[in-house]
PDB file as gemmi writes it, atoms N, CA and C in Angstrom:
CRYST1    1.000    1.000    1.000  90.00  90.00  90.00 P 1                      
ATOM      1  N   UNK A   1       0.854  -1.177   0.000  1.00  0.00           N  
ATOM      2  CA  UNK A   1       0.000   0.000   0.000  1.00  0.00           C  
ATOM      3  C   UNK A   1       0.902   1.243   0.000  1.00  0.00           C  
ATOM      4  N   UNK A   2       0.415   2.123  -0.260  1.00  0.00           N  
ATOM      5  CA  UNK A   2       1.358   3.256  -0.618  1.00  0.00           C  
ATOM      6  C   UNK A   2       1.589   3.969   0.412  1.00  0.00           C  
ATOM      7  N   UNK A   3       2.686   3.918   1.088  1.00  0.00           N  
ATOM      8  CA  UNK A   3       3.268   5.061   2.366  1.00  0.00           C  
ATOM      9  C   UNK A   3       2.334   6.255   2.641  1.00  0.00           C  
ATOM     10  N   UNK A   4       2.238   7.230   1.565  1.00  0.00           N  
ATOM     11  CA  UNK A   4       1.030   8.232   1.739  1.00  0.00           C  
ATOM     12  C   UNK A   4      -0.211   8.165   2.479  1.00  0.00           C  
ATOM     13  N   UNK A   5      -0.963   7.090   2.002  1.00  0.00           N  
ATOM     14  CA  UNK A   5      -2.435   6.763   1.943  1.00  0.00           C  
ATOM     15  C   UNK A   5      -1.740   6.050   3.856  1.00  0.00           C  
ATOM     16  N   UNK A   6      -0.911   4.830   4.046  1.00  0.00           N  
ATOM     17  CA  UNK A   6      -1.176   4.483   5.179  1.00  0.00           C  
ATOM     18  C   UNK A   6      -0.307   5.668   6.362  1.00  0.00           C  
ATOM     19  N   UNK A   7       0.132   6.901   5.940  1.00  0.00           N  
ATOM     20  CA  UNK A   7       0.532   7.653   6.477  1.00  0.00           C  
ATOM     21  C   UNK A   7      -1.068   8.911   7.005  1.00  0.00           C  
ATOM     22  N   UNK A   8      -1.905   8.815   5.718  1.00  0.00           N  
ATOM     23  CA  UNK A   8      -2.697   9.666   6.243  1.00  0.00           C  
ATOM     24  C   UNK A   8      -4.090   8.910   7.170  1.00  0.00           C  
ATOM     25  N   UNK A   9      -3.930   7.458   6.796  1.00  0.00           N  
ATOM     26  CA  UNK A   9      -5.014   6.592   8.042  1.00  0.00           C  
ATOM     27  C   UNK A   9      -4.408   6.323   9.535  1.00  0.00           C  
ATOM     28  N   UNK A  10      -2.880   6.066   9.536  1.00  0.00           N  
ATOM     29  CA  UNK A  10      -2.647   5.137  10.301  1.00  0.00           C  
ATOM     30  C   UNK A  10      -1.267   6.458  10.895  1.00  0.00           C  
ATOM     31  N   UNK A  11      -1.501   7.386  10.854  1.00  0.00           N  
ATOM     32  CA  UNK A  11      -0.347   8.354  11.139  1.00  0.00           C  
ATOM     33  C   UNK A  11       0.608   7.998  12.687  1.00  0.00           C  
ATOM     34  N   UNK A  12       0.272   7.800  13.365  1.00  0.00           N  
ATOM     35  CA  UNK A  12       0.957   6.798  15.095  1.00  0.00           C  
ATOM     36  C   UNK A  12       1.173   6.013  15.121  1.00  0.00           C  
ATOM     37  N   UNK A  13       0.356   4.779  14.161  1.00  0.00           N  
ATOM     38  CA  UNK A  13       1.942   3.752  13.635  1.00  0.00           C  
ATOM     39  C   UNK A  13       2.392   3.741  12.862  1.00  0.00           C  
ATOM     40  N   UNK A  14       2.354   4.464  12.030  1.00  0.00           N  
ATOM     41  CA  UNK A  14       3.256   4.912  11.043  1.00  0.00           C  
ATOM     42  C   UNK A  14       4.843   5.402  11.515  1.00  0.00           C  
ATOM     43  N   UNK A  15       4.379   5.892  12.380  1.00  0.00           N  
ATOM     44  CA  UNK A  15       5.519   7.507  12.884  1.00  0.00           C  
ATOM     45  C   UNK A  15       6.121   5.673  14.160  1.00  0.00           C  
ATOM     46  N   UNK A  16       5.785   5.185  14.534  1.00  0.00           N  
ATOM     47  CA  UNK A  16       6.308   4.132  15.441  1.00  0.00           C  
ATOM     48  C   UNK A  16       7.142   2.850  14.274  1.00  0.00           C  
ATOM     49  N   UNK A  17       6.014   2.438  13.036  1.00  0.00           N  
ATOM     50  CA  UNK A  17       6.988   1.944  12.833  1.00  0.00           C  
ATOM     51  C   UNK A  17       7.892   2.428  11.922  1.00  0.00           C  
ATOM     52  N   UNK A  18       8.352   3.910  11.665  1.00  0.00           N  
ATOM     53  CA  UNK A  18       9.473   4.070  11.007  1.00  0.00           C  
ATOM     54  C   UNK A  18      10.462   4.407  12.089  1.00  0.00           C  
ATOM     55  N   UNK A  19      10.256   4.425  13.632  1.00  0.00           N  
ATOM     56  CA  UNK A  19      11.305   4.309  14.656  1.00  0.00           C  
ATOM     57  C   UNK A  19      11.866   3.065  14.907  1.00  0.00           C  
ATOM     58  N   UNK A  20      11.544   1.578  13.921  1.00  0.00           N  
ATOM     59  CA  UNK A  20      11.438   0.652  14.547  1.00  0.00           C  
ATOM     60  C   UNK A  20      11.095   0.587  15.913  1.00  0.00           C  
ATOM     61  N   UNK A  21       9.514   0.724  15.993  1.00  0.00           N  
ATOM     62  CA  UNK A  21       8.826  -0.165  17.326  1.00  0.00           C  
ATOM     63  C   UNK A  21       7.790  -0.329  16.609  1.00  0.00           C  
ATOM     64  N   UNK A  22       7.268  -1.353  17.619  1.00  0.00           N  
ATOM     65  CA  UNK A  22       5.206  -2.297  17.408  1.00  0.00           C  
ATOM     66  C   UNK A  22       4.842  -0.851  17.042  1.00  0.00           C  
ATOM     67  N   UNK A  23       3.824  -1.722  15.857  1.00  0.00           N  
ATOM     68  CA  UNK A  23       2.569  -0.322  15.784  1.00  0.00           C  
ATOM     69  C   UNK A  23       1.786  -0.352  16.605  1.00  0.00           C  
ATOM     70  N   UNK A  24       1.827  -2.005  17.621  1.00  0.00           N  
ATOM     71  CA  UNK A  24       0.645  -2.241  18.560  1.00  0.00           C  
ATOM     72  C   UNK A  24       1.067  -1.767  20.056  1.00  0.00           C  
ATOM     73  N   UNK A  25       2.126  -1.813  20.437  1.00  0.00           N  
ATOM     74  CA  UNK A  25       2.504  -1.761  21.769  1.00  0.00           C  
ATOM     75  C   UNK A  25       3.484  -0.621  21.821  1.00  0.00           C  
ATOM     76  N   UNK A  26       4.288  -0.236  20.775  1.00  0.00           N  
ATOM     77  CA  UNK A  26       5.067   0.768  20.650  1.00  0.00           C  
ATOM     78  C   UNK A  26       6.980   0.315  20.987  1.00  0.00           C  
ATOM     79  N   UNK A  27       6.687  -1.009  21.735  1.00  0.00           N  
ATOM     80  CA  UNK A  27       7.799  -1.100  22.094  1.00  0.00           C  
ATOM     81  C   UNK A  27       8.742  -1.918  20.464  1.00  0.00           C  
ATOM     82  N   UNK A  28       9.729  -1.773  20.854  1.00  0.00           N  
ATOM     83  CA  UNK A  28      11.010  -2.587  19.692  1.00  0.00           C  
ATOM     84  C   UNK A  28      10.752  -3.926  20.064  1.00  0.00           C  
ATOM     85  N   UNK A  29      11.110  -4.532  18.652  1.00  0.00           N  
ATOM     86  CA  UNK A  29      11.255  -5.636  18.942  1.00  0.00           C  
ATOM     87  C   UNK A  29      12.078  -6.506  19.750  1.00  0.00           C  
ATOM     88  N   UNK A  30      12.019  -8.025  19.952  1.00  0.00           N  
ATOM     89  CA  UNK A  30      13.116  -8.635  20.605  1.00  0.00           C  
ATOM     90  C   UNK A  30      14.173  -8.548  19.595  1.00  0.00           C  
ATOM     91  N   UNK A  31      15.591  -8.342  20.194  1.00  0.00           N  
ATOM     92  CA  UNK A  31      16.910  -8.962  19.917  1.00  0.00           C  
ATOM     93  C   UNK A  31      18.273 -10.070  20.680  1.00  0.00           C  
ATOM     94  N   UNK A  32      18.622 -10.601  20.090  1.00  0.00           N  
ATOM     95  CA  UNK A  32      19.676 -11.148  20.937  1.00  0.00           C  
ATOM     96  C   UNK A  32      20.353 -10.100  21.241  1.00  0.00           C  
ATOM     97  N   UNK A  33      21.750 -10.998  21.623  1.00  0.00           N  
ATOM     98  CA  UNK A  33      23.168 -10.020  22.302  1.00  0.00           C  
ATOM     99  C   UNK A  33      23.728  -9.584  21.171  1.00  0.00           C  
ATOM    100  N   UNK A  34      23.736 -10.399  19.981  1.00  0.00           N  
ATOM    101  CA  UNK A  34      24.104  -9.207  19.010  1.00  0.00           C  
ATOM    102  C   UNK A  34      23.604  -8.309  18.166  1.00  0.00           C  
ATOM    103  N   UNK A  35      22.127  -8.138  18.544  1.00  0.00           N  
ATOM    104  CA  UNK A  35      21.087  -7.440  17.644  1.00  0.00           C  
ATOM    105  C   UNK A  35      20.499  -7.611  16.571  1.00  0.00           C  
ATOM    106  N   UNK A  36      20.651  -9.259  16.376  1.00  0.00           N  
ATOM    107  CA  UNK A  36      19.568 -10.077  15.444  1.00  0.00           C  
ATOM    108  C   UNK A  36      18.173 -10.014  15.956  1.00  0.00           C  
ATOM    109  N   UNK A  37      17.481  -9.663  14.957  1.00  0.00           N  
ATOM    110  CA  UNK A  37      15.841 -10.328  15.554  1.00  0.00           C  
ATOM    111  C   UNK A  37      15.923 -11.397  15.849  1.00  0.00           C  
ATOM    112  N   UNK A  38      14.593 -12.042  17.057  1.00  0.00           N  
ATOM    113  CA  UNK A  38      14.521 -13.159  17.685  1.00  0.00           C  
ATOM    114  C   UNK A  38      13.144 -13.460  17.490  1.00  0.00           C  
ATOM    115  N   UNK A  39      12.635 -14.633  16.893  1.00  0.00           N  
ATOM    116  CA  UNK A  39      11.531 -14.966  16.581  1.00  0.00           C  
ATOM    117  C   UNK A  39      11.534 -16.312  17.006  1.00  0.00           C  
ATOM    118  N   UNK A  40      10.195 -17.091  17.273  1.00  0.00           N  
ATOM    119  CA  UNK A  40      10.611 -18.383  17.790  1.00  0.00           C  
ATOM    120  C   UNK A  40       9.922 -19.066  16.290  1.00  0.00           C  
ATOM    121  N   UNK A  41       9.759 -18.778  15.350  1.00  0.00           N  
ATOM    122  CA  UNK A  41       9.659 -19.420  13.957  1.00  0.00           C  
ATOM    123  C   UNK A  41       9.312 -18.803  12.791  1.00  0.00           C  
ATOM    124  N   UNK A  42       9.676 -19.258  11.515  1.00  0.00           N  
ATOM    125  CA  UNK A  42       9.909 -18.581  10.566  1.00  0.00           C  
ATOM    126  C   UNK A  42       7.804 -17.971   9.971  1.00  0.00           C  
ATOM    127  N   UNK A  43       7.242 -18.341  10.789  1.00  0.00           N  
ATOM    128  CA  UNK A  43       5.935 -17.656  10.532  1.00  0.00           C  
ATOM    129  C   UNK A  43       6.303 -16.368  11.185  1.00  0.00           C  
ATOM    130  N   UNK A  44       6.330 -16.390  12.746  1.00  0.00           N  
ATOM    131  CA  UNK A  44       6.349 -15.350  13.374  1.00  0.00           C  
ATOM    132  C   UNK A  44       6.972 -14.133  12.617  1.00  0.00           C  
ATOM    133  N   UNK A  45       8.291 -14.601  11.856  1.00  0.00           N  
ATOM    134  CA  UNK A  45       9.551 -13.614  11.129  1.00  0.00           C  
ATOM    135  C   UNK A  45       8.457 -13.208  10.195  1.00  0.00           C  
ATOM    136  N   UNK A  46       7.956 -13.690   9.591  1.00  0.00           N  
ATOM    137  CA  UNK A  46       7.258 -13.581   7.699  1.00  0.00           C  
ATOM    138  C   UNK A  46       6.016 -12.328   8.313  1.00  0.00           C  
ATOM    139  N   UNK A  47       5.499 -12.803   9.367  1.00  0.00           N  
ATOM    140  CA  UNK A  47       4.405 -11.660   9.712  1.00  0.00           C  
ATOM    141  C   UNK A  47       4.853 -10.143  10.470  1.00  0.00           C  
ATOM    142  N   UNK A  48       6.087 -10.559  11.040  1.00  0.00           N  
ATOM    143  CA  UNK A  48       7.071  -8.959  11.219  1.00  0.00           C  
ATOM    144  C   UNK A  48       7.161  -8.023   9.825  1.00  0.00           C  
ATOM    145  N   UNK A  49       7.991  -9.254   8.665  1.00  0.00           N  
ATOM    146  CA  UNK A  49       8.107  -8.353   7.912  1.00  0.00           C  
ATOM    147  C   UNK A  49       6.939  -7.862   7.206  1.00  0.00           C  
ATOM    148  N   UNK A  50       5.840  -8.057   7.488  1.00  0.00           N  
ATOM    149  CA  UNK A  50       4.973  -7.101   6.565  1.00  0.00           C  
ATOM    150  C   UNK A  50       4.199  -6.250   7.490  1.00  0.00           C  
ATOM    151  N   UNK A  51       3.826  -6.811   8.706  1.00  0.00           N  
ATOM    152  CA  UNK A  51       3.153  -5.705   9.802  1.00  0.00           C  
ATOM    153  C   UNK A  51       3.938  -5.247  10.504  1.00  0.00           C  
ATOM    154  N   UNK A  52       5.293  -5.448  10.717  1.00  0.00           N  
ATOM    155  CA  UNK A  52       5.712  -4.663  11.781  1.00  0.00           C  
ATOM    156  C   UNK A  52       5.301  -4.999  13.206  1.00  0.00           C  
ATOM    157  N   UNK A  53       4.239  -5.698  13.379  1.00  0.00           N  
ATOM    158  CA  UNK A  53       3.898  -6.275  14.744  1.00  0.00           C  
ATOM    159  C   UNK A  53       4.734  -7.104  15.716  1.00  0.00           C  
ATOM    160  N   UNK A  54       5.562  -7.117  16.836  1.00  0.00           N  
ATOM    161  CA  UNK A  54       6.120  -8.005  17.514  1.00  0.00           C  
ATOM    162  C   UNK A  54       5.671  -8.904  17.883  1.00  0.00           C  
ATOM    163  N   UNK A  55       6.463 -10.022  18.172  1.00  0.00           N  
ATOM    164  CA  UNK A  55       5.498 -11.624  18.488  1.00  0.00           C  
ATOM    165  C   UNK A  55       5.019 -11.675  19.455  1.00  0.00           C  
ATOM    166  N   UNK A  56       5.055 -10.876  20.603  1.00  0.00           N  
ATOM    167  CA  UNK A  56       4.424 -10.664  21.642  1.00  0.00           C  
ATOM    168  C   UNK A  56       3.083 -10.286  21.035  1.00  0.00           C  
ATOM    169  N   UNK A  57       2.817  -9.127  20.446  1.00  0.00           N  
ATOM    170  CA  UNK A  57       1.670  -8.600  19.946  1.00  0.00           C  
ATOM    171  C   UNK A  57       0.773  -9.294  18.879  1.00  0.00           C  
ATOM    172  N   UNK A  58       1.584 -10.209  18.390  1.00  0.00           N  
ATOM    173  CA  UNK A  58       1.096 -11.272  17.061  1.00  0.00           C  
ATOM    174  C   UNK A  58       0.659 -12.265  18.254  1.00  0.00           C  
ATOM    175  N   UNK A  59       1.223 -12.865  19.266  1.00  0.00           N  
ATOM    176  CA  UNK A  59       0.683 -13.168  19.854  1.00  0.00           C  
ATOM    177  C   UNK A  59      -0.550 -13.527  20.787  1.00  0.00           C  
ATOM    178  N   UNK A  60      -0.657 -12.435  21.120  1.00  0.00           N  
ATOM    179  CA  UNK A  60      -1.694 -11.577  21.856  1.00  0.00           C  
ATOM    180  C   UNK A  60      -3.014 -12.097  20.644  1.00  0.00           C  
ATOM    181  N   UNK A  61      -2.773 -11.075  19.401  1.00  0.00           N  
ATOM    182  CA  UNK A  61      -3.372 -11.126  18.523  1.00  0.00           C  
ATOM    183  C   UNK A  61      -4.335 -12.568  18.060  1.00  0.00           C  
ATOM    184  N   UNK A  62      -3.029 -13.521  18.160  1.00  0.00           N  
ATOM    185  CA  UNK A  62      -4.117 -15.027  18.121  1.00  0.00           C  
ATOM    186  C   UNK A  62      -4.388 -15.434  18.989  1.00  0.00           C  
ATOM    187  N   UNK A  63      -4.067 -15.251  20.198  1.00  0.00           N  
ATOM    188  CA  UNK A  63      -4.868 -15.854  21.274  1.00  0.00           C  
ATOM    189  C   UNK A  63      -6.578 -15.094  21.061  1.00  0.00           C  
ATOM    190  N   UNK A  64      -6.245 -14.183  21.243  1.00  0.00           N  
ATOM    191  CA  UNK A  64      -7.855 -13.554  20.957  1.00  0.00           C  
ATOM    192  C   UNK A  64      -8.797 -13.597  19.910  1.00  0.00           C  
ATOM    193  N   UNK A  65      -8.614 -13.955  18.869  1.00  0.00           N  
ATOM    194  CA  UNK A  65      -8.565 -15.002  17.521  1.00  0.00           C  
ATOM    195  C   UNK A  65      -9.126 -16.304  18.239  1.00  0.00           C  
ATOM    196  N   UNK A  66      -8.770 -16.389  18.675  1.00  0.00           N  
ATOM    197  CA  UNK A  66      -8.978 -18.502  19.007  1.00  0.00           C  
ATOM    198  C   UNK A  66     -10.133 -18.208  20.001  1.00  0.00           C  
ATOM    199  N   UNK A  67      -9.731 -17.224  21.480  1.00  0.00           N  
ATOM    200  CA  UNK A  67     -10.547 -17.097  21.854  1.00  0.00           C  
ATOM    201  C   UNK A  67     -12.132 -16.716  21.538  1.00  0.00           C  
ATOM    202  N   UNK A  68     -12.071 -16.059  20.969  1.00  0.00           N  
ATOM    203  CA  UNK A  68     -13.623 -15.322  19.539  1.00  0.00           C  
ATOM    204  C   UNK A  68     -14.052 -16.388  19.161  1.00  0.00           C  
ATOM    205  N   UNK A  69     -13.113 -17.436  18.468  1.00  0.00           N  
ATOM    206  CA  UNK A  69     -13.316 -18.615  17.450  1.00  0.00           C  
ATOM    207  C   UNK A  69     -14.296 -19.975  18.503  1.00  0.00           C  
ATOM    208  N   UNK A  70     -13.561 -19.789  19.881  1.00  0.00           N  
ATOM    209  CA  UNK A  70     -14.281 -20.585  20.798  1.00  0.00           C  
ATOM    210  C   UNK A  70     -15.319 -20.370  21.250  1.00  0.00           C  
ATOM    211  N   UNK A  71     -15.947 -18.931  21.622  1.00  0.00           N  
ATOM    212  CA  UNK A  71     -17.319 -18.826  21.949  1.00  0.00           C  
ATOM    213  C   UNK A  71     -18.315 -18.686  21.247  1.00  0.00           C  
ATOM    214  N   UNK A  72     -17.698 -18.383  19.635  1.00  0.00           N  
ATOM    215  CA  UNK A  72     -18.650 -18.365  19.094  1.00  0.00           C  
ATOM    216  C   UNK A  72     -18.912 -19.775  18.618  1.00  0.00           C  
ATOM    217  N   UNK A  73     -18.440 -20.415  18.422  1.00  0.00           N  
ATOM    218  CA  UNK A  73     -18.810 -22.392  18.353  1.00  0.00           C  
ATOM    219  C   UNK A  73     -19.258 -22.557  19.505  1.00  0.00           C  
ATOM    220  N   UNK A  74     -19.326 -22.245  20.959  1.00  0.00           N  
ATOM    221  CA  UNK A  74     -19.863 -22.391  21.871  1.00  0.00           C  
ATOM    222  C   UNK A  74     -21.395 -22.033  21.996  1.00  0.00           C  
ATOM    223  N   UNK A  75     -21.328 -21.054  20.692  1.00  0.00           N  
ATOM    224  CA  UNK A  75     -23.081 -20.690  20.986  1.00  0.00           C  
ATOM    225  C   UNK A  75     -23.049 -18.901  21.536  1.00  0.00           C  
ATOM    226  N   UNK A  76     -21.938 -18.431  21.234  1.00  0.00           N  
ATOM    227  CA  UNK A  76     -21.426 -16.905  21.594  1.00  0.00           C  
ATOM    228  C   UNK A  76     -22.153 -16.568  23.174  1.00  0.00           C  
ATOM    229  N   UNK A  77     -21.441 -17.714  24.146  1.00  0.00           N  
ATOM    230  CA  UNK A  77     -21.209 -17.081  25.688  1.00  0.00           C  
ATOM    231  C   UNK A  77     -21.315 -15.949  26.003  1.00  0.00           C  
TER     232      UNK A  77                                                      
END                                                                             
């Protein structure tokens, strides 16, 4: 999508992730000791590079996903 257009919707994560940090939490990502990214699998990596989201926050993200996915098969509790 074109920088512009998600600069004039999304202007605060925009401005976060060109500091490298989460657009969701604000914080940087994980690194080791020598300042490699740290992902615990090559999904987690593939969805950084296009959202910018940390796996903490991608995280987060599917748990609440699954959770949604469960009550509503439950009969929406």
């Amino acid at each position: 999508m074109n920088r512009d257009i998600m600069n004039a919707i999304f202007p605060e994560e925009m401005k976060l992730i060109m500091t490298g940090r989460c657009p969701i939490c604000g914080e940087p990502p994980l690194r080791d000791k020598v300042g490699e990214l740290v992902f615990r699998d090559e999904l987690s990596r593939e969805e950084y590079n296009i959202s910018r989201i940390c796996e903490p926050c991608q995280d987060a993200a599917m748990e609440n996903r699954l959770e949604i996915r469960c009550i509503q098969q439950r009969g929406g509790e």
